[in-house]
N, CA, C and O atoms as CSV, one atom per row, in Angstrom:
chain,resi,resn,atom,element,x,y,z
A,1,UNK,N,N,-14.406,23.954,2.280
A,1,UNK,CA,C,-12.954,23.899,2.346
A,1,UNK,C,C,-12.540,22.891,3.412
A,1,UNK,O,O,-12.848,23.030,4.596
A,2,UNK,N,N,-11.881,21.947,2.974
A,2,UNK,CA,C,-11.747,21.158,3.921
A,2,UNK,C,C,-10.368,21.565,4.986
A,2,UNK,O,O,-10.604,21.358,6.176
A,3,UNK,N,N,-9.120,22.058,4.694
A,3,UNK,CA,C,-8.119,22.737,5.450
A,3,UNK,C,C,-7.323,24.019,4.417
A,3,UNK,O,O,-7.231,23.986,3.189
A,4,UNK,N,N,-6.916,24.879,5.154
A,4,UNK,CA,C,-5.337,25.243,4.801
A,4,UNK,C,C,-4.639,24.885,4.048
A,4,UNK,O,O,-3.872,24.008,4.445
A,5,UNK,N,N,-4.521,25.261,2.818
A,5,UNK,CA,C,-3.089,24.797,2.211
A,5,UNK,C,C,-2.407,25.407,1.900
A,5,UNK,O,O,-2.673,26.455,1.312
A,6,UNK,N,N,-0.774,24.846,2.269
A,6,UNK,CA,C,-0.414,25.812,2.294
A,6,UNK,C,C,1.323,24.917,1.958
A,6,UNK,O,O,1.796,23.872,2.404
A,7,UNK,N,N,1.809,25.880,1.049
A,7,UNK,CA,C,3.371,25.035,0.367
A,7,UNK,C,C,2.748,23.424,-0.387
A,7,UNK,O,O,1.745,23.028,-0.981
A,8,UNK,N,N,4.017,22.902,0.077
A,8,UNK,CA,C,3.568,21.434,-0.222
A,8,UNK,C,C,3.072,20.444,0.199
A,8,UNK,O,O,3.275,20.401,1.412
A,9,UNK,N,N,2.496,19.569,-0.157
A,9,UNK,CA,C,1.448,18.564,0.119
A,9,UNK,C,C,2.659,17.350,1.148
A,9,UNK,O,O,3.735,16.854,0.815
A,10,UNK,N,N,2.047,17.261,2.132
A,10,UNK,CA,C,3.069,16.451,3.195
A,10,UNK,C,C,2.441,15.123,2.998
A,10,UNK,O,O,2.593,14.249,3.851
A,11,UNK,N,N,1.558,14.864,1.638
A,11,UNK,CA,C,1.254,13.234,1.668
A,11,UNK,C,C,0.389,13.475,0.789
A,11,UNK,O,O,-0.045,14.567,0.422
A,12,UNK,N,N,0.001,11.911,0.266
A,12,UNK,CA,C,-1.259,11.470,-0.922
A,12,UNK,C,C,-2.256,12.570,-0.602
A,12,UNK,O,O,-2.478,13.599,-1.240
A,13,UNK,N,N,-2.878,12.078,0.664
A,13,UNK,CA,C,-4.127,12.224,1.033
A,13,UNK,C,C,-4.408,13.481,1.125
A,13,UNK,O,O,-5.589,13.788,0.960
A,14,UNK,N,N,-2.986,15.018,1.535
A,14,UNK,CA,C,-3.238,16.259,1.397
A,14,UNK,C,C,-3.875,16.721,0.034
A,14,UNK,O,O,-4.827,17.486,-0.127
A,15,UNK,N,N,-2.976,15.947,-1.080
A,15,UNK,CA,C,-2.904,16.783,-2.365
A,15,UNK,C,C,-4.483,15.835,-2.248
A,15,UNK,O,O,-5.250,16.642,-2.775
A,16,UNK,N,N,-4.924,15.213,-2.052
A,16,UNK,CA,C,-6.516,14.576,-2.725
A,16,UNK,C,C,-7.225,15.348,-2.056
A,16,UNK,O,O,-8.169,15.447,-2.840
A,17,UNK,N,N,-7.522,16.037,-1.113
A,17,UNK,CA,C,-7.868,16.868,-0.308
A,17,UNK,C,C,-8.089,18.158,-1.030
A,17,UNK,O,O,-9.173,18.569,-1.442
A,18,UNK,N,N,-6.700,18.860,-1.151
A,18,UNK,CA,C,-6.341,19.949,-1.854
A,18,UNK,C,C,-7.423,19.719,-3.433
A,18,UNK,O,O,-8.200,20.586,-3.832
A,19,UNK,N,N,-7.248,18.628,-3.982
A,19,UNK,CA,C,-7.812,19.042,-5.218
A,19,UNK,C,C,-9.523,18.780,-4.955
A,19,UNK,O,O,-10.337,19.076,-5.831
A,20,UNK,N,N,-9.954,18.159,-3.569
A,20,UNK,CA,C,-11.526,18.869,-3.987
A,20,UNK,C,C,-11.893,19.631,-3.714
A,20,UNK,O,O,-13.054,19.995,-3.897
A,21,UNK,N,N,-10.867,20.298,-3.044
A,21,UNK,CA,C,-11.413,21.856,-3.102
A,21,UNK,C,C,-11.113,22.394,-4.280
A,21,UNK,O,O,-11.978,23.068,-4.839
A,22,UNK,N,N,-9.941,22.222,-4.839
A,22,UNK,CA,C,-9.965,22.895,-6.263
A,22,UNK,C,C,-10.823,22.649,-6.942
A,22,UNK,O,O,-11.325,23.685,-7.378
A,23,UNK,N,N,-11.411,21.555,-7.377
A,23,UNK,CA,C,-11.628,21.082,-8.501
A,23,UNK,C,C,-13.629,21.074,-7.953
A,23,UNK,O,O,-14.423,20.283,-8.464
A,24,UNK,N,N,-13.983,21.975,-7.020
A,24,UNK,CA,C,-15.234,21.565,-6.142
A,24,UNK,C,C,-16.221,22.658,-7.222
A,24,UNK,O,O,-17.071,23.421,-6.763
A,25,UNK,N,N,-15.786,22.495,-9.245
A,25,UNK,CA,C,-16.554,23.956,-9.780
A,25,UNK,C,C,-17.441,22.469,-10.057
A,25,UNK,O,O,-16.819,21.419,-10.216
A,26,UNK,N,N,-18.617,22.502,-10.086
A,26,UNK,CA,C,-19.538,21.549,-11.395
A,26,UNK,C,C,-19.422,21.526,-12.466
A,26,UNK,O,O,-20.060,20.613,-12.990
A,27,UNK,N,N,-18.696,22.327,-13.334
A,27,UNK,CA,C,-17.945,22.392,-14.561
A,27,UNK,C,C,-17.212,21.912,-14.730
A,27,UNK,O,O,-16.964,21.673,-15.912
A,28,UNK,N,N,-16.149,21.319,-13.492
A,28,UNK,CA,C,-14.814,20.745,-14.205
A,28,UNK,C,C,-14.802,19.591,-14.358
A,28,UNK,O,O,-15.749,19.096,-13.747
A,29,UNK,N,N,-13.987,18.585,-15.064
A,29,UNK,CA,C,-14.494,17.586,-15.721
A,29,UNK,C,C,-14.033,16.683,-14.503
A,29,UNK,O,O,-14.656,15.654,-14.241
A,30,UNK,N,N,-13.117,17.015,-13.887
A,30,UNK,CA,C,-12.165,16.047,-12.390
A,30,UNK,C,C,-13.352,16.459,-11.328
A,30,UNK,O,O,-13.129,16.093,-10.174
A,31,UNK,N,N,-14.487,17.114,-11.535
A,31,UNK,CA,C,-15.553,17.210,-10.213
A,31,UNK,C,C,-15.854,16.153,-9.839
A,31,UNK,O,O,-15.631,15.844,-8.668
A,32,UNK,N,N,-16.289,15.514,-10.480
A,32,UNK,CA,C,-16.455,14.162,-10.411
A,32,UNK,C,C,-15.438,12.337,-10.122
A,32,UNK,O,O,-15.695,11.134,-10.068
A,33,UNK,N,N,-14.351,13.196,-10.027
A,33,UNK,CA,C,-13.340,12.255,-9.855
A,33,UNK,C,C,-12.793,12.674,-8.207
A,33,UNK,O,O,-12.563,11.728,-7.455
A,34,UNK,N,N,-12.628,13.881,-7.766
A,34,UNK,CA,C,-12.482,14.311,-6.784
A,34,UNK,C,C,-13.304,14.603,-5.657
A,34,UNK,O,O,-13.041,15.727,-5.230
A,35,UNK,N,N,-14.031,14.132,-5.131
A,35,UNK,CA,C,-15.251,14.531,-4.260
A,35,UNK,C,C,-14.705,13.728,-2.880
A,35,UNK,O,O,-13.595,13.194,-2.884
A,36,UNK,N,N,-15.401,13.700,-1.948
A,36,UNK,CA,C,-15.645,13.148,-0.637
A,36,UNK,C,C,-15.538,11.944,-0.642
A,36,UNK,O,O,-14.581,11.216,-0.378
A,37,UNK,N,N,-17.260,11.592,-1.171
A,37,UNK,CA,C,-16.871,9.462,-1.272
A,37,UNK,C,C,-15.860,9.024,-1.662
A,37,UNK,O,O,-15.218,8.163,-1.061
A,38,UNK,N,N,-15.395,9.769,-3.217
A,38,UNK,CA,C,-13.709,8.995,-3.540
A,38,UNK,C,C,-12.869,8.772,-2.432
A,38,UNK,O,O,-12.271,7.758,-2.075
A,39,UNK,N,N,-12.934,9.939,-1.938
A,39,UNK,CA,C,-11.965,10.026,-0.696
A,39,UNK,C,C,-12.185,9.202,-0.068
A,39,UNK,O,O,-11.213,8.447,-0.033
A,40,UNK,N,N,-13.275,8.744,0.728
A,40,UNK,CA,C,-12.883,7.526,1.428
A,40,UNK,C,C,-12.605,6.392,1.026
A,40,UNK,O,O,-11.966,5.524,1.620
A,41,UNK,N,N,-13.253,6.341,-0.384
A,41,UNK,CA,C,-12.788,4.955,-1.115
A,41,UNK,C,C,-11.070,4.895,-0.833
A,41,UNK,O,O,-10.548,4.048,-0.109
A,42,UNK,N,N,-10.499,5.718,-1.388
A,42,UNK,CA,C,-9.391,5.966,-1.528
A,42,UNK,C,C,-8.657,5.571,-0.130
A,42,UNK,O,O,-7.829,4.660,-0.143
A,43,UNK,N,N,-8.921,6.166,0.911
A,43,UNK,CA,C,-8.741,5.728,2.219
A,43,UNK,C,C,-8.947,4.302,2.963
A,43,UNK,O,O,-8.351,3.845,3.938
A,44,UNK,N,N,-10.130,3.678,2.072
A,44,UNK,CA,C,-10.531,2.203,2.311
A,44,UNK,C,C,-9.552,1.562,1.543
A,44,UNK,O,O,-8.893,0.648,2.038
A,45,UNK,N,N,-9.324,2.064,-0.004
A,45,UNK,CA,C,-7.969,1.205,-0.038
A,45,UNK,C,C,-6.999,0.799,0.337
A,45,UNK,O,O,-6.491,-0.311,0.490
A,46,UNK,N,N,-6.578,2.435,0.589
A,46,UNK,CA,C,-5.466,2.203,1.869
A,46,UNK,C,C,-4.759,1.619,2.898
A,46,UNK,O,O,-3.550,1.406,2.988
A,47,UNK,N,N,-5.896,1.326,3.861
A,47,UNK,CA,C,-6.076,1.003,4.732
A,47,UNK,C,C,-5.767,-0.464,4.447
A,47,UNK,O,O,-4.701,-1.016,4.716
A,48,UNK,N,N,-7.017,-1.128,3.767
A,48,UNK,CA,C,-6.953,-2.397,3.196
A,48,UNK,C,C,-5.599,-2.854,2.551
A,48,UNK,O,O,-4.954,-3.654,3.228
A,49,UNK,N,N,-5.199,-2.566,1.645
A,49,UNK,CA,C,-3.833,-2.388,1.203
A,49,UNK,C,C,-2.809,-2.344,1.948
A,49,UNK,O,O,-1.809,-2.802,1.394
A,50,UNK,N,N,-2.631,-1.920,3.139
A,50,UNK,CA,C,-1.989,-2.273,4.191
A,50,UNK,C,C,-2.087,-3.195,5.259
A,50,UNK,O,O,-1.206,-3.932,5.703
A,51,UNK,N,N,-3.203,-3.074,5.599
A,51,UNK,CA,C,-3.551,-4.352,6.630
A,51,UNK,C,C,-3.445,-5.584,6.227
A,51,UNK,O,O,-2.608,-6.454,6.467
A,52,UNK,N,N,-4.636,-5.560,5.416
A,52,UNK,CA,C,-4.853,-6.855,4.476
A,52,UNK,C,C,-3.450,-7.774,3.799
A,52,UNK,O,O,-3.225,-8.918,4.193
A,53,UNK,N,N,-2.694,-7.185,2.885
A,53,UNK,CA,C,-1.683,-7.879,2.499
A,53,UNK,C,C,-0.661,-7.851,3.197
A,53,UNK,O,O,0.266,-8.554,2.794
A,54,UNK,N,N,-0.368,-6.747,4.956
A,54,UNK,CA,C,0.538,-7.703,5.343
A,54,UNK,C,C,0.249,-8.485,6.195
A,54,UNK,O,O,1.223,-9.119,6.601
A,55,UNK,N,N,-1.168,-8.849,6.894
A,55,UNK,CA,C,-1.095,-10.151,7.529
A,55,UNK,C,C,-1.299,-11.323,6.621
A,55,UNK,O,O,-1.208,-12.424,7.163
A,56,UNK,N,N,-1.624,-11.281,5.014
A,56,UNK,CA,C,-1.515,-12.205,4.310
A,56,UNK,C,C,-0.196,-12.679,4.257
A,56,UNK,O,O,0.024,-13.876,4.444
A,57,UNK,N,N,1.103,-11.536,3.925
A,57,UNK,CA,C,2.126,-11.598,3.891
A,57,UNK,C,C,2.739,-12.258,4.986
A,57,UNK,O,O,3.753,-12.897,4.705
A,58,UNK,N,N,2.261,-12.254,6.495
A,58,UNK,CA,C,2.834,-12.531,7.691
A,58,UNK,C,C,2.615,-14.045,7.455
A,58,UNK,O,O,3.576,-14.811,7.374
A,59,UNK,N,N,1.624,-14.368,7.372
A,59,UNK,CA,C,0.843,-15.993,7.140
A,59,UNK,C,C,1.334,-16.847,5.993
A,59,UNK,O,O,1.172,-18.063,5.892
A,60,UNK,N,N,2.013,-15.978,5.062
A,60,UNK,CA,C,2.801,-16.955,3.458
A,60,UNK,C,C,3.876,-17.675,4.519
A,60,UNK,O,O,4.084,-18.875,4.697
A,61,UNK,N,N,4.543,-16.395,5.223
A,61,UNK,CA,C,6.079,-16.260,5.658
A,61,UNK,C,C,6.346,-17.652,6.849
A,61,UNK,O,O,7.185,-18.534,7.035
A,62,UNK,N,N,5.154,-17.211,7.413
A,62,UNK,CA,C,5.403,-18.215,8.607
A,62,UNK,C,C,5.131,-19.633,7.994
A,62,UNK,O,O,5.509,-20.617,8.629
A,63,UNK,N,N,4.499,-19.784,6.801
A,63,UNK,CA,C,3.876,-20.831,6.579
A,63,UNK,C,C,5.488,-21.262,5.251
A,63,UNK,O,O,5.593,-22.402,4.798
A,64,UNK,N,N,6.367,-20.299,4.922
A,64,UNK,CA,C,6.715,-20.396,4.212
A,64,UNK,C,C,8.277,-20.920,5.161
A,64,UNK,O,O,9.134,-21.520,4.512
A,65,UNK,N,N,8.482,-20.694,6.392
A,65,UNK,CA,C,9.560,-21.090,7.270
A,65,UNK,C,C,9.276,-21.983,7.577
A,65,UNK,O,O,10.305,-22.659,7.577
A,66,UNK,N,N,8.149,-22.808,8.023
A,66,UNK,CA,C,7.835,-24.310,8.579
A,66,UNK,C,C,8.284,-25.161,7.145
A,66,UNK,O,O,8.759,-26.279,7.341
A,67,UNK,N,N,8.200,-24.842,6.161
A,67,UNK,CA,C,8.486,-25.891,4.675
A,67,UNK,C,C,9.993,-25.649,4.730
A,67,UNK,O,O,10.747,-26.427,4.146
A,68,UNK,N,N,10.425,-24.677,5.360
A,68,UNK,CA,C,11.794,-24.522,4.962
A,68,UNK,C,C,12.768,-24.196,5.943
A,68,UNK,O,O,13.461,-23.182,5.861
A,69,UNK,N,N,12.830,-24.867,6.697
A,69,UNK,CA,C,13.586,-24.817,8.297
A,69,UNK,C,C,14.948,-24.093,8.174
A,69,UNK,O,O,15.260,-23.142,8.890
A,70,UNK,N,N,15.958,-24.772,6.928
A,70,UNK,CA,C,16.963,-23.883,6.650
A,70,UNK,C,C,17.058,-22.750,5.736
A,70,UNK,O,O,18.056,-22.316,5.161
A,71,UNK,N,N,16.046,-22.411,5.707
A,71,UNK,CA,C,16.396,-21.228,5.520
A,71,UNK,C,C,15.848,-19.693,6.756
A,71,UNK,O,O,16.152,-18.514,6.937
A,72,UNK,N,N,15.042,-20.574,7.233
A,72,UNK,CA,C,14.742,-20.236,8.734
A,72,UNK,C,C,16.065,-19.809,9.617
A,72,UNK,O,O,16.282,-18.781,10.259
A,73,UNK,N,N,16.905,-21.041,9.398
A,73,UNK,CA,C,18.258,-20.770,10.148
A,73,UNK,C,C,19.101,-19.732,9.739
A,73,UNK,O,O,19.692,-18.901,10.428
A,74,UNK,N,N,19.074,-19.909,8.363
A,74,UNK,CA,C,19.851,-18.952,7.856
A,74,UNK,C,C,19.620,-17.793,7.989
A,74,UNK,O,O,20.616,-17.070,8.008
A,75,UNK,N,N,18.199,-17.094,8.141
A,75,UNK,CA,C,17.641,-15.784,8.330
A,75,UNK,C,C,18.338,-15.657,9.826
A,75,UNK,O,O,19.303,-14.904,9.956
A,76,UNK,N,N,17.964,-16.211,10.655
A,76,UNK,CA,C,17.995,-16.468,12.251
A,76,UNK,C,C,19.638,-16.130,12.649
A,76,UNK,O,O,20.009,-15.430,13.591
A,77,UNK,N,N,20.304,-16.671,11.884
A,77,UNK,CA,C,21.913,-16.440,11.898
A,77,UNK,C,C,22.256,-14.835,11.929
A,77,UNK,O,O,22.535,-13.877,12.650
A,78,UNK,N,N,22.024,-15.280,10.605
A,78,UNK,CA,C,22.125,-13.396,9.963
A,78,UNK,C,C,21.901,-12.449,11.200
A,78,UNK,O,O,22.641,-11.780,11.921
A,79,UNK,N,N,20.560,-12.690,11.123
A,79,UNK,CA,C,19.750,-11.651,11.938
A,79,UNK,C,C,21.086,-11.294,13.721
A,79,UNK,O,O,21.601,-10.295,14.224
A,80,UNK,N,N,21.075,-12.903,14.048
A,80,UNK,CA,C,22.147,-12.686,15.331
A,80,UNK,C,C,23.546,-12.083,15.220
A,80,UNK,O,O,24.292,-11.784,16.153
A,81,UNK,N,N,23.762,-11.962,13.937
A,81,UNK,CA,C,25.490,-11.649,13.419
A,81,UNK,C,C,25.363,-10.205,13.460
A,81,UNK,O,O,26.036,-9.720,14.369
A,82,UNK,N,N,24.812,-9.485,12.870
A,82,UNK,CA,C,24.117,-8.643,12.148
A,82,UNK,C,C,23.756,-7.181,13.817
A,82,UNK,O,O,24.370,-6.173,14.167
A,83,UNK,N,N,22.730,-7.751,14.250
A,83,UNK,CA,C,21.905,-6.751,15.191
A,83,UNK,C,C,22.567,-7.616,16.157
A,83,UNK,O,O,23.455,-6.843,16.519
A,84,UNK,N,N,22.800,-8.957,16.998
A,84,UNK,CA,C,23.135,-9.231,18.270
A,84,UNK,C,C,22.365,-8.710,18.936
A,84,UNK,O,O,21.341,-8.823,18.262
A,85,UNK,N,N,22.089,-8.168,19.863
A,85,UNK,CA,C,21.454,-7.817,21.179
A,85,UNK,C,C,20.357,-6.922,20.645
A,85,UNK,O,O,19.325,-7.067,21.301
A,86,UNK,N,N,20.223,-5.823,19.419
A,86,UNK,CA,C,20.098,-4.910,19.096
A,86,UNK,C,C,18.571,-5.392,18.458
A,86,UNK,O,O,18.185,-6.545,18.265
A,87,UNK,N,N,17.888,-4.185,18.217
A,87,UNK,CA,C,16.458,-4.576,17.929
A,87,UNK,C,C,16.617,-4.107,16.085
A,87,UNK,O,O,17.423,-3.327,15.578
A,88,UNK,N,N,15.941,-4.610,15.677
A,88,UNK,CA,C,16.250,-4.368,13.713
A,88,UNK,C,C,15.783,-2.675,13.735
A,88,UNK,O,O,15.035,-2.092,14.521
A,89,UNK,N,N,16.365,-2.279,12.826
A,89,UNK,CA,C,15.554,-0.972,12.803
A,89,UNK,C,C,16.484,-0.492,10.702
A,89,UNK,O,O,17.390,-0.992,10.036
A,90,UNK,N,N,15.666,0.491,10.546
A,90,UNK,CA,C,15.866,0.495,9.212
A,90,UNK,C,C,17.468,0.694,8.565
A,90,UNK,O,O,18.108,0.581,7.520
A,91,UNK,N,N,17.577,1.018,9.788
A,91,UNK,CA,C,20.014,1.531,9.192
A,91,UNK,C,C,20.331,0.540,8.974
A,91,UNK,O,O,21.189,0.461,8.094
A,92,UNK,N,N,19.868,-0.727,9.596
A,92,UNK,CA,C,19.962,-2.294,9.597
A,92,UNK,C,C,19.841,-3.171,8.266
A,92,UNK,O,O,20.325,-4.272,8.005
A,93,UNK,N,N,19.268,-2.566,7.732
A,93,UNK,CA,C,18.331,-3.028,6.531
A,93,UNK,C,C,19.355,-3.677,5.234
A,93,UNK,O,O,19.182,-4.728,4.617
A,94,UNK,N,N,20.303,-2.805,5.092
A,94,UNK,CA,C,21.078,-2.883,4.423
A,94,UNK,C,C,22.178,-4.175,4.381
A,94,UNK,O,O,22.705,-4.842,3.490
A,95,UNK,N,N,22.212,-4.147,5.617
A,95,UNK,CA,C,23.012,-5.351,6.008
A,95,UNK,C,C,22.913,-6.741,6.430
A,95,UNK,O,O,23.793,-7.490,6.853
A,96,UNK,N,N,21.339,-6.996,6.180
A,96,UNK,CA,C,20.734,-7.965,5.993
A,96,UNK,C,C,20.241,-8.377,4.476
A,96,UNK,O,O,19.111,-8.589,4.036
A,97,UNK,N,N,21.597,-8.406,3.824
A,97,UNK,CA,C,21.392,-9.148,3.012
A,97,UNK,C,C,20.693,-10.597,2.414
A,97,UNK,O,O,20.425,-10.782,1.227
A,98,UNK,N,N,20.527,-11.308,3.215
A,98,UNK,CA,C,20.170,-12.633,2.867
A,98,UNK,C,C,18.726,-12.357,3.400
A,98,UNK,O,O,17.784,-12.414,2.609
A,99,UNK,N,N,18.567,-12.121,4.449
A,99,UNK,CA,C,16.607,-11.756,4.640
A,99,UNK,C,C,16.238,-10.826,3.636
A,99,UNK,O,O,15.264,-11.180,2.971
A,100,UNK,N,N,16.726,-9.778,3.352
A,100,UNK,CA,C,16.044,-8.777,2.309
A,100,UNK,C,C,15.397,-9.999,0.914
A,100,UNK,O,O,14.218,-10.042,0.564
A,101,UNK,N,N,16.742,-11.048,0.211
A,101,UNK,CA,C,16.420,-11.936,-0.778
A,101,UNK,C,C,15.475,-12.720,-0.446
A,101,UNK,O,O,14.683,-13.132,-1.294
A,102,UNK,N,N,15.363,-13.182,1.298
A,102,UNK,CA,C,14.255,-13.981,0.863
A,102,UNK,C,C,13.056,-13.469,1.507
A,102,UNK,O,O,12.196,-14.246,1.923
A,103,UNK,N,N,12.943,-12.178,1.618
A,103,UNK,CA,C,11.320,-11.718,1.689
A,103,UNK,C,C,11.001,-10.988,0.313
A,103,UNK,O,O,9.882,-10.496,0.166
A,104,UNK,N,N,12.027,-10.893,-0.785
A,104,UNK,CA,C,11.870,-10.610,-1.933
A,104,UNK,C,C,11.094,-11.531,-2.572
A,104,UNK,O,O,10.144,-11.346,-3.334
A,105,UNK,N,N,11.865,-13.093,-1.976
A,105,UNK,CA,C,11.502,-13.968,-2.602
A,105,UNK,C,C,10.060,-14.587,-2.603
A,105,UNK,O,O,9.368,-15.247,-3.378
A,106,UNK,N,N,9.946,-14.007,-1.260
A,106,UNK,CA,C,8.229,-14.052,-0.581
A,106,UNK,C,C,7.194,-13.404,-1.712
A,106,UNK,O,O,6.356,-13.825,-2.509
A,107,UNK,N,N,7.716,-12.219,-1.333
A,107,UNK,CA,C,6.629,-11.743,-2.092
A,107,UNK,C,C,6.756,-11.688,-3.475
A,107,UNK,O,O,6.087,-10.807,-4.015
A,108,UNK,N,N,7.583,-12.548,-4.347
A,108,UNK,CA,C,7.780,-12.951,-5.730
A,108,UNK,C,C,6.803,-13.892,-5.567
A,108,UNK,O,O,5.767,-13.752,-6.217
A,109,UNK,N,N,6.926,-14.830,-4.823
A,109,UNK,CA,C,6.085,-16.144,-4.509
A,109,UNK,C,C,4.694,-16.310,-4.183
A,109,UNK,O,O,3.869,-17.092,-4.656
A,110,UNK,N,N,4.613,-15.669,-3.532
A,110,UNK,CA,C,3.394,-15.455,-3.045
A,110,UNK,C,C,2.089,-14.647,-3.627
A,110,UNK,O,O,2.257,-13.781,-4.485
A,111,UNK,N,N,0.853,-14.946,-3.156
A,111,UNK,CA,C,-0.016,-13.969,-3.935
A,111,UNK,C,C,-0.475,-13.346,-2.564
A,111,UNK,O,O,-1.372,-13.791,-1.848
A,112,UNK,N,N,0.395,-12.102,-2.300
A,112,UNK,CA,C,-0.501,-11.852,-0.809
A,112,UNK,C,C,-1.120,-10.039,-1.136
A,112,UNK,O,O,-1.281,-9.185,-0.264
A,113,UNK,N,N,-1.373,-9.868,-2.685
A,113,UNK,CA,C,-2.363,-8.616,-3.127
A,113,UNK,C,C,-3.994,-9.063,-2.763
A,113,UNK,O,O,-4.308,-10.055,-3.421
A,114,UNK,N,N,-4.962,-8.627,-1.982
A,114,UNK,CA,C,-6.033,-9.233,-2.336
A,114,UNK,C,C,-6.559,-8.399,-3.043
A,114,UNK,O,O,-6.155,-7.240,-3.137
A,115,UNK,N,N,-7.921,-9.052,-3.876
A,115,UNK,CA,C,-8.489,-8.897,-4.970
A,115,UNK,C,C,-9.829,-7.495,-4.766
A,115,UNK,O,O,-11.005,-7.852,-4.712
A,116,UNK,N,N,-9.436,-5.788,-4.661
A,116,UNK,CA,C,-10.081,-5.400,-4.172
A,116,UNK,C,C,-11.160,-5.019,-5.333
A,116,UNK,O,O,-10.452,-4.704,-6.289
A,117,UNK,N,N,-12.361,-4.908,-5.673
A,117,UNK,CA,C,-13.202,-4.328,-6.771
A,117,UNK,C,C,-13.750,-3.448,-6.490
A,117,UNK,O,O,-14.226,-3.207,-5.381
A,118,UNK,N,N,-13.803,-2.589,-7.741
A,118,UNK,CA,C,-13.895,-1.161,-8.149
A,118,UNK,C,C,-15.385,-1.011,-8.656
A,118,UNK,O,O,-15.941,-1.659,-9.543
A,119,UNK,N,N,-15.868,-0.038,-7.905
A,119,UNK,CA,C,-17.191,0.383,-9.263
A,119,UNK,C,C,-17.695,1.756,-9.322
A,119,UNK,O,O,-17.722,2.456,-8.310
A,120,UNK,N,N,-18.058,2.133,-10.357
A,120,UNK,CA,C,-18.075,3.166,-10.710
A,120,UNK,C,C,-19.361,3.991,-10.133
A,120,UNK,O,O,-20.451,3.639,-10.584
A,121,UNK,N,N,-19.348,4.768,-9.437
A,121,UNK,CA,C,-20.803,5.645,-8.880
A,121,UNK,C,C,-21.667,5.750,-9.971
A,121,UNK,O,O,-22.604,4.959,-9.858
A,122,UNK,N,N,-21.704,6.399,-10.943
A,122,UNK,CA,C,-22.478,6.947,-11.951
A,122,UNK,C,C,-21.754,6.131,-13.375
A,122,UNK,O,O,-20.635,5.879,-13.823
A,123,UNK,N,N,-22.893,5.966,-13.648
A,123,UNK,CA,C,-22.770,5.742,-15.611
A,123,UNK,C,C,-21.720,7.137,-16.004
A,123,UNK,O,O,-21.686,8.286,-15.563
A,124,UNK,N,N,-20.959,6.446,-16.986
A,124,UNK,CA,C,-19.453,7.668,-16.998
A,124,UNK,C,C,-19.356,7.369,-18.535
A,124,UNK,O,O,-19.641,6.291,-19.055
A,125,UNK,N,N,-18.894,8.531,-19.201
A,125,UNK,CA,C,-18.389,8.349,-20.260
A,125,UNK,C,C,-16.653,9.059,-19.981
A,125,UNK,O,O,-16.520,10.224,-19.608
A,126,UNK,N,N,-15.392,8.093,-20.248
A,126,UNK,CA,C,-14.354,8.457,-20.001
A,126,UNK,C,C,-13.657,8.291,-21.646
A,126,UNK,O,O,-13.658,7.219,-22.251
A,127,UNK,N,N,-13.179,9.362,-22.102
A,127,UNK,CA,C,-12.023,9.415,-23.299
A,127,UNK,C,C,-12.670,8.177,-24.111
A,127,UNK,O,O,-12.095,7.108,-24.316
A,128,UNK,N,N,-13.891,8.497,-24.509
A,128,UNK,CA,C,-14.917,7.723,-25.778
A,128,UNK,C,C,-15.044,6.451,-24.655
A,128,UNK,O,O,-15.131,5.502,-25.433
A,129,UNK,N,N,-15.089,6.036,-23.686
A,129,UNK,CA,C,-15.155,4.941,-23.420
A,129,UNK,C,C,-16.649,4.577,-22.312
A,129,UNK,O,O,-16.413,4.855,-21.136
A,130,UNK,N,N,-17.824,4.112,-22.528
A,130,UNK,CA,C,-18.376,4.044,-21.606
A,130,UNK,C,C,-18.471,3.075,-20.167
A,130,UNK,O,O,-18.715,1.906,-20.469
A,131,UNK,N,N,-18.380,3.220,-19.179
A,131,UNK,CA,C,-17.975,2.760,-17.915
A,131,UNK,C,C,-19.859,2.880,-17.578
A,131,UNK,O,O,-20.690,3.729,-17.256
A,132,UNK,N,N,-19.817,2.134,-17.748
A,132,UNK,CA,C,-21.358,1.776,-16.503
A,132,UNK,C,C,-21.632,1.711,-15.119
A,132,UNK,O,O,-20.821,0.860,-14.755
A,133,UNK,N,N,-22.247,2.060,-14.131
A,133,UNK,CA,C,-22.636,1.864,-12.723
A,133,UNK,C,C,-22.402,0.530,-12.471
A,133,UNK,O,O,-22.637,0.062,-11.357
C-alpha cells in the first residue's frame, strides 16, 4: 500500500498511486499498466515535460525578441502600463493582452515539445494489437 486514501485524489500522481494499489490483483488486465516502474516513467515525463520544453521555450523567446525588437517594445510597454512598479502575478494575466498573443504566438511557432520515446516493458498484446518490447 503505498498511502491512505482517502476522498479525492488532490492530483495525477494520487489517483496513479491509488490505482496500483487497486489494480495490484495479477488478474487484472490494468496490473500491468499500473505498477511502480510506470510510475516513474510517468514522473520522468513529467518532469521532462516541464523542464525540458520550458527552457526550450525560454531560448525560442529570447531568440525570438532579438529578430524582433518591436515587438519586444511592445511587450515591454504593456508590461510597464499594465503592472508599473508591480511584479506580474496571475490576476495580471488577463490584462496583458498583447503578451498573452504573442507567447501564443510562440508557441504556435515554435517546436519547443521534445521528442520523448516510449517502449514497451514486455511483449503486449493490446485490443488485437501486438506491441513488442
Amino acid at each position: 500500500m503505498h498511502r491512505a486514501y482517502e476522498g479525492s485524489p488532490e492530483s495525477f500522481l494520487d489517483e496513479f498511486l491509488h490505482k496500483i494499489d487497486e489494480m495490484h490483483n495479477p488478474g487484472n488486465v490494468y496490473s500491468t499498466v499500473f505498477t511502480d516502474a510506470n510510475f516513474v516513467a510517468v514522473l520522468q515525463d513529467l518532469i521532462m515535460g516541464g523542464t525540458d520544453t520550458a527552457s526550450h521555450l525560454m531560448k525560442f523567446y529570447i531568440r525570438y525578441m532579438l529578430y524582433y525588437p518591436e515587438i519586444q517594445k511592445k511587450i515591454h510597454k504593456e508590461l510597464d502600463e499594465v503592472l508599473g512598479d508591480r511584479r506580474v502575478s496571475i490576476q495580471n494575466i488577463p490584462n496583458l493582452t498583447y503578451t498573452q498573443a504573442a507567447m501564443y504566438e510562440l508557441l504556435r511557432l515554435g517546436n519547443v515539445a521534445p521528442v520523448v520515446p516510449r517502449k514497451a516493458f514486455n511483449d503486449t498484446k493490446f485490443e488485437g494489437y501486438d506491441i513488442p518490447r
